[in-house]
MIBA-848265 format. One record per residue: residue in one letter; residue number from 1; y, x, z of N, C-alpha, C in turn. Coordinates in steps of 0.2 Angstrom, whole numbers, plus 5000, padded with zeros to 4 digits. Example, Ala and Ser with C-alpha at 12.3 -4.5 7.8 and 13.67 -1.06 7.14 Angstrom:
# residues 2
code; pos; n_y; n_x; n_z; ca_y; ca_x; ca_z; c_y; c_x; c_z
A; 1; 4972; 5066; 5039; 4978; 5062; 5039; 4984; 5066; 5039;
S; 2; 4989; 5064; 5035; 4995; 5068; 5036; 5000; 5064; 5039;
//
This chain:
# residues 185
code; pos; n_y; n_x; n_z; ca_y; ca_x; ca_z; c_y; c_x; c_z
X; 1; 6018; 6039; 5957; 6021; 6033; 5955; 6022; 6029; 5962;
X; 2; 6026; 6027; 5963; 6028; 6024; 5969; 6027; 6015; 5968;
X; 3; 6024; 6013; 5973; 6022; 6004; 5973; 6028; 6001; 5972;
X; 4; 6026; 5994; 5967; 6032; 5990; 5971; 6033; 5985; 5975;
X; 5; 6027; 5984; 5980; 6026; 5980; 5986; 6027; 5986; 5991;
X; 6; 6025; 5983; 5997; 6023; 5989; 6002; 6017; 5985; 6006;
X; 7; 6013; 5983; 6002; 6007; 5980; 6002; 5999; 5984; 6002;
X; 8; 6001; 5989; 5999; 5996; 5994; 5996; 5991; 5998; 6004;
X; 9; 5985; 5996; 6002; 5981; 5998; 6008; 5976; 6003; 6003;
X; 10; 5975; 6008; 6008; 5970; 6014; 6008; 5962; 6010; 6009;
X; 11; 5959; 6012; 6002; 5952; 6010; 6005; 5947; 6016; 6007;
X; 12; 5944; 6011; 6012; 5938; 6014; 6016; 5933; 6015; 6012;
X; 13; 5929; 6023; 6014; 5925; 6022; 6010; 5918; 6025; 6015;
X; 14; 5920; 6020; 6019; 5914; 6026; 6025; 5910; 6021; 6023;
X; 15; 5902; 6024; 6024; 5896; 6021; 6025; 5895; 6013; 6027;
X; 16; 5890; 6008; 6024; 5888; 6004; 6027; 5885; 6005; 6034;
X; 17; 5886; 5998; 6038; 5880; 5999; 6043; 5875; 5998; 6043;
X; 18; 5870; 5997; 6047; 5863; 5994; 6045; 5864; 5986; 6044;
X; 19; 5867; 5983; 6050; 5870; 5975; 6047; 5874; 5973; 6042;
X; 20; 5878; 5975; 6040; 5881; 5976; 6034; 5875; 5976; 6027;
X; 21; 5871; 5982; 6029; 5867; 5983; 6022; 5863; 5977; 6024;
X; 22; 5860; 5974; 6028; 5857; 5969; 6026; 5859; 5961; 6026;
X; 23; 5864; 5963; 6025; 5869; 5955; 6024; 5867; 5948; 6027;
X; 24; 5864; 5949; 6033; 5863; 5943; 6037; 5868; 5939; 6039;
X; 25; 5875; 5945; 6044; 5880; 5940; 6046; 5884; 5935; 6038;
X; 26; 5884; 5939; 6031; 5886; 5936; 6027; 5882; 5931; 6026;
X; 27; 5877; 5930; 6025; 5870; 5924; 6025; 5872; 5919; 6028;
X; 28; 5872; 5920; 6036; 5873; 5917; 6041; 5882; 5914; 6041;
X; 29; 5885; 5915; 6039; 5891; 5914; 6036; 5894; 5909; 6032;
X; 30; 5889; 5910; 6026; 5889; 5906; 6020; 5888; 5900; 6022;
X; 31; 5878; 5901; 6025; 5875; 5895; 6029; 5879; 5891; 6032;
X; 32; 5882; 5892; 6036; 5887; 5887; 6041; 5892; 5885; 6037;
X; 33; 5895; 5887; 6033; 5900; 5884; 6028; 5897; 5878; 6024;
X; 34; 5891; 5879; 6022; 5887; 5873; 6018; 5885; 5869; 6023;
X; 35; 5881; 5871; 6028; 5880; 5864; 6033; 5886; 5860; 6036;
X; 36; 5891; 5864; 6036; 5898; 5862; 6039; 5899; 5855; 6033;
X; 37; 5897; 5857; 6025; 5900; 5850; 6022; 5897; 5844; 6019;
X; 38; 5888; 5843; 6026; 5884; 5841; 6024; 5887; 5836; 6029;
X; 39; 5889; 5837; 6035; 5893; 5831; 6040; 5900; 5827; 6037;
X; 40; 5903; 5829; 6030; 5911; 5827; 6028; 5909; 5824; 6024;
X; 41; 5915; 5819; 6022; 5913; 5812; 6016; 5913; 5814; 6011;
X; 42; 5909; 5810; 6008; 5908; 5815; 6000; 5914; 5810; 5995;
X; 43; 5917; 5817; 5992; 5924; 5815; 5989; 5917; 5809; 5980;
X; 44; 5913; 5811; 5980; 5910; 5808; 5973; 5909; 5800; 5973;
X; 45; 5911; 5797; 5969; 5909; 5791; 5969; 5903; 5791; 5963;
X; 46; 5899; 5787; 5964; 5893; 5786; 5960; 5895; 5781; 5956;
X; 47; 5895; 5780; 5951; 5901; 5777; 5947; 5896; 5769; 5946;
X; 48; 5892; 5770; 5941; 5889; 5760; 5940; 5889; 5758; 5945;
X; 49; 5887; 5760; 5950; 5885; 5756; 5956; 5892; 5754; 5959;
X; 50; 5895; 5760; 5962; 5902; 5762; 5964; 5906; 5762; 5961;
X; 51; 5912; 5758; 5962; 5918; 5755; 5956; 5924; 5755; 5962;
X; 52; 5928; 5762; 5959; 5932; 5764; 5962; 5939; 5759; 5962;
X; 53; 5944; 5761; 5968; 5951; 5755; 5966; 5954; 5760; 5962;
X; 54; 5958; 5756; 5958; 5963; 5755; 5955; 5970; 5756; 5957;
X; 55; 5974; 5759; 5953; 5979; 5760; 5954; 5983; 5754; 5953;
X; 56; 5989; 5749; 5953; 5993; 5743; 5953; 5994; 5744; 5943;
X; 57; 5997; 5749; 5943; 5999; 5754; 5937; 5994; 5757; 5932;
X; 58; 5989; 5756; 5933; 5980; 5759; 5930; 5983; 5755; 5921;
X; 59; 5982; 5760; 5916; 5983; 5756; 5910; 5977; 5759; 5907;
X; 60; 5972; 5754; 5902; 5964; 5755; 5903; 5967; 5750; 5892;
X; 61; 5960; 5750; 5892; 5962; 5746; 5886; 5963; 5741; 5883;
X; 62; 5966; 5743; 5877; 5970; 5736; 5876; 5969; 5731; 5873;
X; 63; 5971; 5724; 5875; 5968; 5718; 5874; 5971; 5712; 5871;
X; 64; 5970; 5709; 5864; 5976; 5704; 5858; 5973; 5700; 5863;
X; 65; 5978; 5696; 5867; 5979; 5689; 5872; 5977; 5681; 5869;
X; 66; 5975; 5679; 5870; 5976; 5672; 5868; 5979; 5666; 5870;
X; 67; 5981; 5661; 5871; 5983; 5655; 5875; 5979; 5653; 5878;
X; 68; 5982; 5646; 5882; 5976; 5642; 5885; 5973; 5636; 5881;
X; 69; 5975; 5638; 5873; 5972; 5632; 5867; 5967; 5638; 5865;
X; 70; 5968; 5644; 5866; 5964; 5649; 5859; 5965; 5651; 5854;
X; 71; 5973; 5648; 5853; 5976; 5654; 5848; 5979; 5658; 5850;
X; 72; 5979; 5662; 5844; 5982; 5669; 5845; 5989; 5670; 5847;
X; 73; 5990; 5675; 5853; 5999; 5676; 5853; 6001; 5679; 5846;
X; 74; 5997; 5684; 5844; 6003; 5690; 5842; 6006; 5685; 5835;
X; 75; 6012; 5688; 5833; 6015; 5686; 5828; 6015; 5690; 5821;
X; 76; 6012; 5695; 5823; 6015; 5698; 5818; 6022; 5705; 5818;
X; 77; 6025; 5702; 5822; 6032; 5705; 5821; 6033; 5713; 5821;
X; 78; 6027; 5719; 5823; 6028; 5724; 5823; 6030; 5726; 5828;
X; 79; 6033; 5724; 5833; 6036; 5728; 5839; 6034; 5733; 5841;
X; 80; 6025; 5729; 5844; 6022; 5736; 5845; 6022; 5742; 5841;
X; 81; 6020; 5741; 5836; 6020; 5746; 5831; 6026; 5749; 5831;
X; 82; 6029; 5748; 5830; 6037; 5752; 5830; 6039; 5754; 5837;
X; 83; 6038; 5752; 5842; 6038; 5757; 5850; 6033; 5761; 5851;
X; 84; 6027; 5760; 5849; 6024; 5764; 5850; 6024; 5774; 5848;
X; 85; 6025; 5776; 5853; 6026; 5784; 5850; 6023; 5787; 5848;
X; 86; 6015; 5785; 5850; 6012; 5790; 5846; 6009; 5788; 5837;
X; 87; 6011; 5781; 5838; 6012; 5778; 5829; 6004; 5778; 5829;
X; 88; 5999; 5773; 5835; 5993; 5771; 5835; 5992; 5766; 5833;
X; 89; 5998; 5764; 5831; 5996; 5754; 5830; 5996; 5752; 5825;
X; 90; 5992; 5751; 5819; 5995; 5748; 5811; 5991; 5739; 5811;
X; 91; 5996; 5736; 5809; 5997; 5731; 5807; 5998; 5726; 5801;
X; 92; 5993; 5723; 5797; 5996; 5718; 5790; 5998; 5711; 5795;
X; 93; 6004; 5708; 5791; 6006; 5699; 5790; 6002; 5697; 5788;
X; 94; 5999; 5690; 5791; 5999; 5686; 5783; 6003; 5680; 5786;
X; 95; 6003; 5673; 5782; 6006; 5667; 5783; 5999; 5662; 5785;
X; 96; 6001; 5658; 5789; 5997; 5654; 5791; 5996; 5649; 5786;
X; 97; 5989; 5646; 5785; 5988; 5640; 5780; 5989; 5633; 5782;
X; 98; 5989; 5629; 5777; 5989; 5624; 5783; 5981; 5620; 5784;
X; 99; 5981; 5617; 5792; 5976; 5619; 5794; 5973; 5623; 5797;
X; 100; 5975; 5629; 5800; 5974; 5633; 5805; 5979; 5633; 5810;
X; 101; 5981; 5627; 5812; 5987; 5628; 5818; 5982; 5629; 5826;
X; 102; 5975; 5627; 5823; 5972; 5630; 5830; 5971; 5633; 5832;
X; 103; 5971; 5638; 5828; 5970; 5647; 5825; 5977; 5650; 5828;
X; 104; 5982; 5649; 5825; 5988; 5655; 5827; 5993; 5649; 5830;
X; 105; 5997; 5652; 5836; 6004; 5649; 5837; 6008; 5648; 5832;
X; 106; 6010; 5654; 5826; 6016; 5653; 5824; 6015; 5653; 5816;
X; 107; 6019; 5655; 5811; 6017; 5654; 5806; 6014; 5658; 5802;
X; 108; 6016; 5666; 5808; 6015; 5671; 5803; 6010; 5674; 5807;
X; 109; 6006; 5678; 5808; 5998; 5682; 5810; 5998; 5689; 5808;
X; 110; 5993; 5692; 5813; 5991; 5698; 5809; 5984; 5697; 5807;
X; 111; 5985; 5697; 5801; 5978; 5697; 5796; 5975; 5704; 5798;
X; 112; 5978; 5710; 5800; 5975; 5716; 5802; 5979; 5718; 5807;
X; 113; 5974; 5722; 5814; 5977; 5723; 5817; 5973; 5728; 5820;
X; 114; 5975; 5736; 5823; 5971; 5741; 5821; 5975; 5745; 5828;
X; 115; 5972; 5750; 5831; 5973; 5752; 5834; 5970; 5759; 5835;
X; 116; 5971; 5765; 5835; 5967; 5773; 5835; 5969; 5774; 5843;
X; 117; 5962; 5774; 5844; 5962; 5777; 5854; 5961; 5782; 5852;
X; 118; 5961; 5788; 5849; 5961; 5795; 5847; 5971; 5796; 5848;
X; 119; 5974; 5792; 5845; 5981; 5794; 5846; 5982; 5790; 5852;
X; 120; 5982; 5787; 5853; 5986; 5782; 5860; 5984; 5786; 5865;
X; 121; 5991; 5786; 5870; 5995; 5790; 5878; 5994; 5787; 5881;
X; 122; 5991; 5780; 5882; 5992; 5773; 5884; 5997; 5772; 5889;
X; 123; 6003; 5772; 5886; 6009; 5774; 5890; 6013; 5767; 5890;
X; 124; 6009; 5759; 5890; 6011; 5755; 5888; 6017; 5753; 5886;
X; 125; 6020; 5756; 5881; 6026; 5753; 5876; 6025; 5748; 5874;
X; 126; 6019; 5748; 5870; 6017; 5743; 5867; 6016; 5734; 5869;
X; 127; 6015; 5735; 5876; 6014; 5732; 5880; 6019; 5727; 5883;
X; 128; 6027; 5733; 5884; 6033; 5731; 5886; 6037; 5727; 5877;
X; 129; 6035; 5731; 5873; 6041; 5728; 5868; 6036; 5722; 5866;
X; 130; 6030; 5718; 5867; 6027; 5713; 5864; 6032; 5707; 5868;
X; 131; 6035; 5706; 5863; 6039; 5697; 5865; 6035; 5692; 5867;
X; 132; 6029; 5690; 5864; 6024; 5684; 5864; 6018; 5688; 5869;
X; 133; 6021; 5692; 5873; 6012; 5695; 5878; 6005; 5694; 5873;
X; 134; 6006; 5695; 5866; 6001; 5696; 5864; 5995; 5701; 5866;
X; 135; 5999; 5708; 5868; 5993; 5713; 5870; 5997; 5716; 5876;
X; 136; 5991; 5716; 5881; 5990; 5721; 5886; 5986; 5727; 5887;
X; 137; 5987; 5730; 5891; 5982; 5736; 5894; 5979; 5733; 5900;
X; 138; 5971; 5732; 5899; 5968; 5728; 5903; 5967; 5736; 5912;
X; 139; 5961; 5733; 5914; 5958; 5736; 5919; 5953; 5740; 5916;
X; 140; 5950; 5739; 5910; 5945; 5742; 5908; 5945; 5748; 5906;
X; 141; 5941; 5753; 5907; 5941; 5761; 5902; 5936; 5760; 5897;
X; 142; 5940; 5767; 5892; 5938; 5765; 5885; 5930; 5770; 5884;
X; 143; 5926; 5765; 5881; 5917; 5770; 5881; 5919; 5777; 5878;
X; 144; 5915; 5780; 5880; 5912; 5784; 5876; 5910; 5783; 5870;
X; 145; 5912; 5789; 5866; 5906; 5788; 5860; 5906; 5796; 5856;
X; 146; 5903; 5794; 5850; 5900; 5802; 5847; 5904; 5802; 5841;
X; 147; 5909; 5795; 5838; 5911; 5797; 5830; 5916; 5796; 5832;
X; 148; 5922; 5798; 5827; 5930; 5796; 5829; 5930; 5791; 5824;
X; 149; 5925; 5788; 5822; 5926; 5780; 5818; 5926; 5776; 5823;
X; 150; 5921; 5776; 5829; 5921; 5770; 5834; 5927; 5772; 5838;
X; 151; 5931; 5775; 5836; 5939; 5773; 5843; 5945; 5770; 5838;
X; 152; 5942; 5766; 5834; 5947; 5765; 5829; 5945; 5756; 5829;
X; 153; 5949; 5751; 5834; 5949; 5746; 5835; 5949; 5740; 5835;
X; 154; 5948; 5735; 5829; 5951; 5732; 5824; 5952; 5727; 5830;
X; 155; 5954; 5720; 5825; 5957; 5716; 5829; 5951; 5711; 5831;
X; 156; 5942; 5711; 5830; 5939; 5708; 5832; 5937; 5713; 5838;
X; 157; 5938; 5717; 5840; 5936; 5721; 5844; 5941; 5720; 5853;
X; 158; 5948; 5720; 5850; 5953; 5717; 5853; 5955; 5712; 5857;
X; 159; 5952; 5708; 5852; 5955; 5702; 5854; 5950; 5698; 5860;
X; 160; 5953; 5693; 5865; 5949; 5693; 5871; 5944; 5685; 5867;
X; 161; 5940; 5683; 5871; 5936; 5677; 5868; 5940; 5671; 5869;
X; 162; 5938; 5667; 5865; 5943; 5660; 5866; 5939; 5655; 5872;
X; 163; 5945; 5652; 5874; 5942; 5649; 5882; 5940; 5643; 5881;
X; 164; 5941; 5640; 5876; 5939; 5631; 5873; 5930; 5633; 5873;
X; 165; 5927; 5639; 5869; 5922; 5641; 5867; 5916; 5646; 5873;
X; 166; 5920; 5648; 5876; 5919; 5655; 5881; 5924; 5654; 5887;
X; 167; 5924; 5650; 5890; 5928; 5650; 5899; 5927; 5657; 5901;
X; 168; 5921; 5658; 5904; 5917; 5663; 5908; 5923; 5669; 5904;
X; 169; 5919; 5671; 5897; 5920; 5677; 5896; 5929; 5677; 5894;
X; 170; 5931; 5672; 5893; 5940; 5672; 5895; 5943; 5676; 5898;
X; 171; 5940; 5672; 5905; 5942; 5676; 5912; 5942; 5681; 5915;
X; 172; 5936; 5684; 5912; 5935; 5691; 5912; 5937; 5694; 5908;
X; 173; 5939; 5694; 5903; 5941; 5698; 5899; 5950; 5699; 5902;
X; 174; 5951; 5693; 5905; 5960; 5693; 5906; 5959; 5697; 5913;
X; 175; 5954; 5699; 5917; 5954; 5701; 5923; 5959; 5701; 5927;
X; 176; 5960; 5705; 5933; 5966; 5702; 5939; 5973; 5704; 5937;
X; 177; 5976; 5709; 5932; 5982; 5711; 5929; 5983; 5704; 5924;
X; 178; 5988; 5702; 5925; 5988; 5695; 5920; 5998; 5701; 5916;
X; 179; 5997; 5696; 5909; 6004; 5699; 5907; 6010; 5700; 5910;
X; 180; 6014; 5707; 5907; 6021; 5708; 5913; 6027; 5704; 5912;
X; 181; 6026; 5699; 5905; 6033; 5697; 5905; 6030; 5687; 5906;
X; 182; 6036; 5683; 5906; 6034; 5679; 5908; 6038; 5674; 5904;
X; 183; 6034; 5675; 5896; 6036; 5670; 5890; 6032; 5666; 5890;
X; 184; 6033; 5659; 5890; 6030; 5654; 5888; 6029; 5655; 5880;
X; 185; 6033; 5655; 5875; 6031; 5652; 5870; 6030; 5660; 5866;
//
């Protein structure tokens, strides 16, 4: 049978040498390869200690936005939930009461608001269709864990702390990415 490269080498089958049978030059070979990458930067970053940069573009977990009163943006409206592709977003309305205008902007809320990081691409759609910048994708990464019940969101988990109550943890929580659209109301 004829090849179909013209690649094809005849192997040698002569004898070892005595260098050869004692595999020194390969040792000695190996050696300098490993020493050689004792001198080069090490690509690993040590992670607690060491906090790599970020991309401009980095979309980490998502986060229900508040004002600078401490009510909630989101409306309710669905948006996200209906852009989203992979359909990780479920949502209930309720109507606001009266006497909660400190609580929500508008008149209508989500009484429930849920999120499966099990399905989420985090391909922010979500994040583009929300009219009211209620949610964004912060700088954060999402924990680890051992149940698929703890990648299931709600909206206390969500939502950032209120800044009348919590300054500090406001600001952190909104860290250096602030929302991409630029709706007042």
């Amino acid at each position: 049978m004829q090849a179909l490269t013209k690649r094809a080498r005849t192997v040698n089958k002569k004898p070892m040498t005595l260098m050869e049978r004692l595999y020194l030059p390969s040792i000695a070979k190996g050696m300098a390869i490993t020493f050689s990458h004792i001198f080069k930067k090490q690509p690993t970053i040590r992670y607690p200690e060491q906090k790599r940069p970020f991309s401009p573009v980095f979309r980490g977990l998502h986060v229900l936005n508040r004002d600078a009163e401490g009510r909630e943006n989101c409306t309710a409206c669905g948006l996200c939930a209906v852009a989203c592709p992979a359909e990780a977003i479920t949502m209930e309305a309720a109507e606001r009461l009266p006497g909660e205008e400190n609580k929500y902007r508008e008149e209508k809320y989500a009484a429930k608001y849920e999120i499966n990081m099990l399905r989420c691409i985090f391909c922010g759609l979500c994040e583009e269709a929300c009219p009211k910048d209620a949610i964004y994708l912060s700088e954060t990464f999402t924990p680890a864990s051992f149940t698929r019940e703890s990648f299931i969101y709600g909206k206390k988990d969500l939502l950032i702390p209120d800044p009348n109550t919590d300054p500090e943890g406001y600001e952190k929580a909104r860290g250096e990415r602030q929302p991409t659209t630029a709706n007042p109301n």
